[in-house]
N, C-alpha and C positions, 0 to 999 in steps of 0.2 A: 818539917812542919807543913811544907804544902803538900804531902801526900795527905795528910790527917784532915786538914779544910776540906781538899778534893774527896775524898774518897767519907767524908761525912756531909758533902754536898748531894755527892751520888745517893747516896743512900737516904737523904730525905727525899728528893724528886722520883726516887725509882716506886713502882708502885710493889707493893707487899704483896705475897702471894697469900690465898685468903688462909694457909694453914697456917699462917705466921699469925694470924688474929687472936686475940684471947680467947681461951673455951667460953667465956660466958657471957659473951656477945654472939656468938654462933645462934644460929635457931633463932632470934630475938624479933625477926619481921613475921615468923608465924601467930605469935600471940596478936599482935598490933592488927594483920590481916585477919582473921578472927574476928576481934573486937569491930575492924571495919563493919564486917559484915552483917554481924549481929544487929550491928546499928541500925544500918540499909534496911535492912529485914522488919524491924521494928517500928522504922520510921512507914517503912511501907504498909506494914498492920493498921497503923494509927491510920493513914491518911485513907486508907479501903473505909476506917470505920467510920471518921469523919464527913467520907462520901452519903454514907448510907444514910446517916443520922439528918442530915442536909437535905438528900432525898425524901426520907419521910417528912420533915419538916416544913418543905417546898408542898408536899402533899394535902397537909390540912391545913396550911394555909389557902390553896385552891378549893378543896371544901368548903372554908368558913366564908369566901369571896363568894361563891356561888349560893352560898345559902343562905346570906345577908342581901343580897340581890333579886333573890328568890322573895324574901320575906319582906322585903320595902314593897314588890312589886305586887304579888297577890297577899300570903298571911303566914302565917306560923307553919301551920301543915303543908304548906308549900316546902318552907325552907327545912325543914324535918326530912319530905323527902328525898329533897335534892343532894343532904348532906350525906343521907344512906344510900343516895345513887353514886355517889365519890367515895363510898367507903369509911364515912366519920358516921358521928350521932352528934345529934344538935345537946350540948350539956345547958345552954344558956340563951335565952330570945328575949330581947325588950326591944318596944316598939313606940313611939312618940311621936306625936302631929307637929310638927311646925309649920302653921298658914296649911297649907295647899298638897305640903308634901309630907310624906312618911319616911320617919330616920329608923331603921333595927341595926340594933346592936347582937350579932350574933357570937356565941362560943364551940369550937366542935373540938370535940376529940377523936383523935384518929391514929391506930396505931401505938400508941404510948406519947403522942403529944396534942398537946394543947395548940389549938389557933383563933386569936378572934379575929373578927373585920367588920365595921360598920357602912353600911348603906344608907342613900339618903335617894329617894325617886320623887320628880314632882311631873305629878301628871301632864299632858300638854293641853292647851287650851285645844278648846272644841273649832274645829275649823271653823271657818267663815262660810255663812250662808249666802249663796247668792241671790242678790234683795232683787225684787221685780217692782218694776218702775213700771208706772203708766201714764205713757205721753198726753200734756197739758195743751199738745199743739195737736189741730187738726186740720189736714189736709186740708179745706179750706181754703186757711190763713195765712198758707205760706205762698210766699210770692213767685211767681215762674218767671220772670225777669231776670236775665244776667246783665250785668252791666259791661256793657262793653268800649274801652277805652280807644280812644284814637292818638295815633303820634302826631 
């Protein structure tokens, strides 16, 4: 009876040589690694095109900033051509006074996308003039006397 314990001890802790394995777990890490990979592969299509689409999008939104900026600051045909200096076309321009200052709301497409961005500029006041004064005092009247103290 203790050779049977012993020699069914051995034989759990001993490691199996891999022919002793079932046939139909052989080969079974090739599909899995496969699968890995395809994934990897996939995931990396996605995130190239996620870049791109990002990229354009960063695109006409710089457009529509610069051509709402454009269009607060001088007029419409400004920002028209600012926007086909960036590579958009202005789809959309309104333009509204509040007090002093000029708000445009601009739309551009660029690419296959859409961007808007509003501007608002208020002029800056007109500097200061410098006023000319003409002296009330005449030589004359002013006194040449200093007063001089004693300790």
């Amino acid at each position: 009876m203790r050779t049977s314990i012993r020699t069914t001890f051995i034989q759990a802790i001993k490691p199996q040589h891999p022919k002793a394995q079932p046939a139909q777990q052989r080969g079974s890490a090739m599909p899995l690694l496969l699968l890995i990979v395809v994934l990897a592969g996939l995931g990396a299509v996605g995130l190239a095109r996620m870049s791109v689409v990002a990229s354009h999008r960063s695109g006409a939104q710089q457009a529509a900033d610069a051509a709402a900026l454009a269009g607060a600051r001088v007029d419409q045909s400004e920002a028209a051509r600012l926007a086909a200096a960036n590579g958009a076309s202005l789809s959309s321009y309104s333009q509204r006074q509040i007090g002093t200052a000029t708000e445009v709301h601009v739309v551009v497409d660029k690419g296959g996308m859409t961007a808007g961005a509003t501007a608002q500029w208020d002029p800056p006041p007109p500097p200061p003039t410098m006023a000319t004064t003409t002296s009330t005092t005449s030589p004359d009247t002013l006194d040449d006397t200093v007063p001089v103290t004693t300790p």
